[in-house]
C-alpha positions in Angstrom: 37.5 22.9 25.7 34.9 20.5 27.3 30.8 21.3 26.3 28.8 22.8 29.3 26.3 19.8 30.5 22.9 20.0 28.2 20.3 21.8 29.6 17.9 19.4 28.9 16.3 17.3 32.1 14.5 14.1 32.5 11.7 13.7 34.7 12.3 10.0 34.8 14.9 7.7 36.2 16.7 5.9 34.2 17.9 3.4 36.5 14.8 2.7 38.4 13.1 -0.5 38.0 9.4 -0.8 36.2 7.9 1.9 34.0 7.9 5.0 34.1 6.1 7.8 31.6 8.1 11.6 31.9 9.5 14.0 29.6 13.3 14.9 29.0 12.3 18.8 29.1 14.3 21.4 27.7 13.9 25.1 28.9 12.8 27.5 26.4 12.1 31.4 26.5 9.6 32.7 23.4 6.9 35.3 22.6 4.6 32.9 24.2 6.0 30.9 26.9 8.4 33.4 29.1 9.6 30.1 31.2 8.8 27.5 28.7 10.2 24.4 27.7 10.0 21.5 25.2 8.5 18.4 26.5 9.6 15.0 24.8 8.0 12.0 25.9 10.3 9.1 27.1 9.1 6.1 29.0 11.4 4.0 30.6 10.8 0.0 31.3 13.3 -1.7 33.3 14.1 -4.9 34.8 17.4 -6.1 36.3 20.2 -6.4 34.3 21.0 -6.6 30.7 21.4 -4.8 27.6 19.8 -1.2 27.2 17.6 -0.4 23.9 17.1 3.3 22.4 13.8 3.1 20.1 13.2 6.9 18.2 10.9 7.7 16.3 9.8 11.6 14.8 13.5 12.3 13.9 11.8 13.6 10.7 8.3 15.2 12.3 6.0 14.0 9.3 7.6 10.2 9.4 4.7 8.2 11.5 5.0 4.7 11.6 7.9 4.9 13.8 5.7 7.6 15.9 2.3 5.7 16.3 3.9 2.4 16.9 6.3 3.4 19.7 3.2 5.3 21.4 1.4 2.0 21.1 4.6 0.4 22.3 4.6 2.7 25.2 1.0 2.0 26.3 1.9 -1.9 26.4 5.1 -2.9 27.3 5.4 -4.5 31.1 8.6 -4.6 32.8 8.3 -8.4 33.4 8.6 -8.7 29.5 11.9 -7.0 29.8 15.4 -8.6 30.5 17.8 -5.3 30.9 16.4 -1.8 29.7 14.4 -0.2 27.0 14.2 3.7 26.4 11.5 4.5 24.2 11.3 8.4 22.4 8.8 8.0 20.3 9.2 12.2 19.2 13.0 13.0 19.2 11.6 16.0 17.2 8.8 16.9 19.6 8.4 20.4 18.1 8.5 19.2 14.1 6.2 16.3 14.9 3.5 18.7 16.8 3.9 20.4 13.3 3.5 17.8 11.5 6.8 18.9 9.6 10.1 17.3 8.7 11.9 20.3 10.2 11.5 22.3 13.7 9.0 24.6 13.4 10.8 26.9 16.6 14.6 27.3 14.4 14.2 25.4 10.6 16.1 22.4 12.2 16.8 19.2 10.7 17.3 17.2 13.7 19.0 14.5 11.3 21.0 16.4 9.9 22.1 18.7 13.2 24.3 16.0 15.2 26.6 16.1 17.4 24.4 19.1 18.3 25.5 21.9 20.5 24.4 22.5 24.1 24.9 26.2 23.5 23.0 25.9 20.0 19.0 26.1 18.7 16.8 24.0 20.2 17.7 21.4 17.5 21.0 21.7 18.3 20.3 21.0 22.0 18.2 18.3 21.3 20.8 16.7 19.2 23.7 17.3 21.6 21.3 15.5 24.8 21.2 12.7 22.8 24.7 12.3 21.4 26.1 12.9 25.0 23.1 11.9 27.4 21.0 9.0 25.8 23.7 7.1 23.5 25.9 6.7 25.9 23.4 4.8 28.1 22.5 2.3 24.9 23.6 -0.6 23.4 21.7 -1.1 20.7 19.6 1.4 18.8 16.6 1.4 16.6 15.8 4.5 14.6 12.3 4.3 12.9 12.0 6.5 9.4 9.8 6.6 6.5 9.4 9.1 3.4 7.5 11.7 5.1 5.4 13.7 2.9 7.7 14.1 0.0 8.6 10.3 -0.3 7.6 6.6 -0.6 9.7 4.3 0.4 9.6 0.2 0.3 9.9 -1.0 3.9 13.2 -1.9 5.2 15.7 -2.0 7.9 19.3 -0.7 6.9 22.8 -0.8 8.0 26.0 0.7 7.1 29.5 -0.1 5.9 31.8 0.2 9.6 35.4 0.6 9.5 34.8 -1.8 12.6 33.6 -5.3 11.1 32.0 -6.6 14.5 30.2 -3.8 14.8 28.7 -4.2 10.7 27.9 -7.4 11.2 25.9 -6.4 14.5 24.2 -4.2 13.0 23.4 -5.6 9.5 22.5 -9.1 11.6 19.8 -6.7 13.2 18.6 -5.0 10.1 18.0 -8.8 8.9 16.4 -9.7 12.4 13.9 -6.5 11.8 12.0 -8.4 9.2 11.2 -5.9 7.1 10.3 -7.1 3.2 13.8 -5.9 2.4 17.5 -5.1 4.2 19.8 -2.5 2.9 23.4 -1.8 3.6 22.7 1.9 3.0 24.5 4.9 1.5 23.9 8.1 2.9 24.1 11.1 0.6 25.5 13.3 3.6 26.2 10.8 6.8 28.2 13.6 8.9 25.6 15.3 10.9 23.1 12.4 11.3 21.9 10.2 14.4 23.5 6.9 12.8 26.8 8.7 12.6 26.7 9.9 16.4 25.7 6.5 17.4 28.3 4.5 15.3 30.9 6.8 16.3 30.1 5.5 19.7 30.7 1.9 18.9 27.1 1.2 19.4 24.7 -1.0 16.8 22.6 1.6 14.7 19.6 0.0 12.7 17.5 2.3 10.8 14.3 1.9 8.3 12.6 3.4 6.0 8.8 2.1 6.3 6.6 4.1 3.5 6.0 7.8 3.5 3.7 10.0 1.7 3.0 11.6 5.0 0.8 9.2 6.4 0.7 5.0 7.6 -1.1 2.4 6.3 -2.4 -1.1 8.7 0.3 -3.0 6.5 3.1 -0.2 7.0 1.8 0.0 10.8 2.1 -4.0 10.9 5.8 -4.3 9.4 6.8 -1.6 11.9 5.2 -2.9 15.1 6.6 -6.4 13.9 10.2 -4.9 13.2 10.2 -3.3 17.0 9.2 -6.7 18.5 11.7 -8.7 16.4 14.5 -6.3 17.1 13.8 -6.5 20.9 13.7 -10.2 20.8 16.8 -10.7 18.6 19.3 -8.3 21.0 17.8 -10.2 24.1 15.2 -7.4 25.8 12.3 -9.7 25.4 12.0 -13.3 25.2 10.3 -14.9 22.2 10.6 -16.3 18.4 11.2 -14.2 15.4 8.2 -13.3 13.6 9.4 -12.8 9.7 7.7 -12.1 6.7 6.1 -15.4 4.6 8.3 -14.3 1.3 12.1 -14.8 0.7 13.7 -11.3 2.2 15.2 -9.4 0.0 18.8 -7.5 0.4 19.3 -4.3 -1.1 22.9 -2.1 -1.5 23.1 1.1 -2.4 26.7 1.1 -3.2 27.3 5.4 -3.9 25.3 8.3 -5.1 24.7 7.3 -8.3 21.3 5.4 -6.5 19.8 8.8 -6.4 18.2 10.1 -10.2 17.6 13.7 -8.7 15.5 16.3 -11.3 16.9 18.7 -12.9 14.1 20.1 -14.2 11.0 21.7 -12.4 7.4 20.8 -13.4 5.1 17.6 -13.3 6.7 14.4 -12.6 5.3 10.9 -14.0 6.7 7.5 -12.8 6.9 4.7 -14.8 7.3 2.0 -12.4 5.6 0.9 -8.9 8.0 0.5 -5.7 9.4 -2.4 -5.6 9.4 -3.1 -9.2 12.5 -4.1 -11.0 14.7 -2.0 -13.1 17.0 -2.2 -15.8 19.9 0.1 -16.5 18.7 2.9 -19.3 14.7 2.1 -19.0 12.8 5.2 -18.7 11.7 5.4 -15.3 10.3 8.9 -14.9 9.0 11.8 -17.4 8.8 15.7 -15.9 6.3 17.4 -18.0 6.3 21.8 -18.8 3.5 23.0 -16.6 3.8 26.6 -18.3 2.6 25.3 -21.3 1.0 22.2 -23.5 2.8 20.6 -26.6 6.1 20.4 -25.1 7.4 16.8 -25.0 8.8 15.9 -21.5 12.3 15.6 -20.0 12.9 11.8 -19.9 15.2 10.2 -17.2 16.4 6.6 -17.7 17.8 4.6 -15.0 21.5 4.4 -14.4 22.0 1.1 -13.0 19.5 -2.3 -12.9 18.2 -3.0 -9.4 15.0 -2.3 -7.8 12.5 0.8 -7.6 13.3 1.4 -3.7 12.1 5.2 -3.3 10.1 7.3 -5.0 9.1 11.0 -4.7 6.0 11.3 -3.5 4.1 15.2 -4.4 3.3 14.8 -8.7 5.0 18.5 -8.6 9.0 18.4 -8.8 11.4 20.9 -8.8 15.1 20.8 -9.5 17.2 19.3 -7.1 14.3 16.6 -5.8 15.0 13.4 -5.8 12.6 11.6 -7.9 13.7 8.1 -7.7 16.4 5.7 -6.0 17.5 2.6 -7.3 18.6 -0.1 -5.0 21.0 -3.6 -6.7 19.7 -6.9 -5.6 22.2 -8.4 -3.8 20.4 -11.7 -2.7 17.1 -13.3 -1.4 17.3 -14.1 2.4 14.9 -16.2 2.8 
């Protein structure tokens, strides 16, 4: 049985040359808005033929390096830069970002973790199904722009994934690379099923994601790899003319081969780390003590690395509780540079 079409409308034209600034608005009915709807802000530069781009940012609502440099992006790209098509969302999550949350504030949605989506679903849902259905479909390449949020820090970097389809991994690692991010990953997702890369990839289209810091803010240097990243990716995939800009230091790739990358607590209290992001680890060094905050004198709960690699993520709050994940190591697979 086929899905109804999404009730979700843009206020732009997506085939129209120049720029355009609208909303892709999706009727709501509340306690404070009889005939609402949820407004997320697209623009559209065009110009000619050629490949189509999909930049996101605010899948996570308190991720916003991705967020403040595709508004900037927004305010500043020209059609006569453009060769082809670039869609830019900087607020997939309009609702979580206006929150400041990781999750919709209107139904508890994790928009990353809600795809295909449903038209007939929560607004997360909805949101989810539009762009599965509506937006990918349009793209050929796409850029999804994360960080830690408020619970994590994360070192920058632009990630991939193991494809069934080689081509298509090579694409997309090739554009991870291009990104220019301190690091590349060929990621492993704890639970891929019901995310945005999966709905892409499933498409046959090249899915890049990052990771860019966290701790619920940005930084200038966090703001500078992103903004970087976006004009690198644009220029490598042929949207914009222009010479890679990568970092002065040898890039580093990362792979996070399976779940055991992720030291998660099992224990609920004050968390001390014992190494700085990006700092190297060996397999069996203590890397993080969670201390009794109902009472003094009781020694803390060690937790020693699995695995050498690299500090890649680290939990952000000091106050843990079981089930957090309070550090990810990454292997070293080789200097780029």
């Amino acid at each position: 049985m086929s899905k109804r079409p999404s009730p979700i409308s843009a206020t732009v034209d997506f085939d129209a040359d120049g720029v355009q600034h609208g909303f892709l608005k999706l009727p709501i009915s509340n306690d404070e808005s009889a005939w609402g709807a949820v407004m997320i802000p697209v623009t559209v530069v065009k110009n000619g033929e050629g490949p189509t781009a999909l930049l996101t940012g605010g899948n996570h609502g308190d991720e916003y390096e991705g967020i403040t440099a595709l508004l900037k992006l927004a305010n500043s790209l020209t059609a006569d830069q453009v060769r082809g098509r670039v869609i830019i969302v900087p607020m997939m999550n309009t609702p979580a970002a206006m929150a400041g949350k990781r999750t919709s504030p209107m139904d508890g949605g994790n928009l990353n973790r809600s795809f295909p989506g449903d038209p007939d679903g929560t607004v997360t849902e909805r949101i989810a199904d539009y762009f599965t259905r509506v937006m990918v479909p349009m793209c050929d390449v796409v850029l999804d722009l994360h960080s830690g949020g408020r619970t994590l820090d994360i070192i920058p970097f632009a990630a991939s994934h193991v494809l069934e389809d080689a081509e298509q991994q090579r694409q997309a690692l090739e554009g991870a690379k291009a990104f220019g991010a301190p690091y590349a990953m060929m990621m492993f997702e704890l639970d891929a099923a019901a995310l945005f890369d999966t709905a892409v990839e499933s498409q046959g289209k090249v899915f890049v994601a990052t990771e860019l810091g966290g701790g619920g803010t940005s930084t200038p240097q966090s703001l500078a790899i992103t903004e970087r990243g976006i004009r690198n990716f644009l220029i490598h995939f042929g949207l914009t003319a222009g010479e890679l800009e990568l970092p002065a230091a040898p890039q580093v790739y990362l792979d996070m081969p399976d779940a055991s990358c992720y030291v998660q607590s099992e224990h609920t209290g004050l968390l001390e780390l014992t190494l700085a992001l990006g700092e190297a680890v060996e397999e069996g060094q203590v890397i993080a003590r969670v201390f009794d905050l109902t009472r003094s004198g009781a020694p803390p709960v060690e937790y020693r690395a699995g695995r050498s690699g690299v500090l890649a993520a680290r939990r952000f709050p000091a106050q843990v509780n079981m089930g957090d994940t309070i550090a990810v190591i990454a292997e070293v697979v080789d200097s780029l540079g």
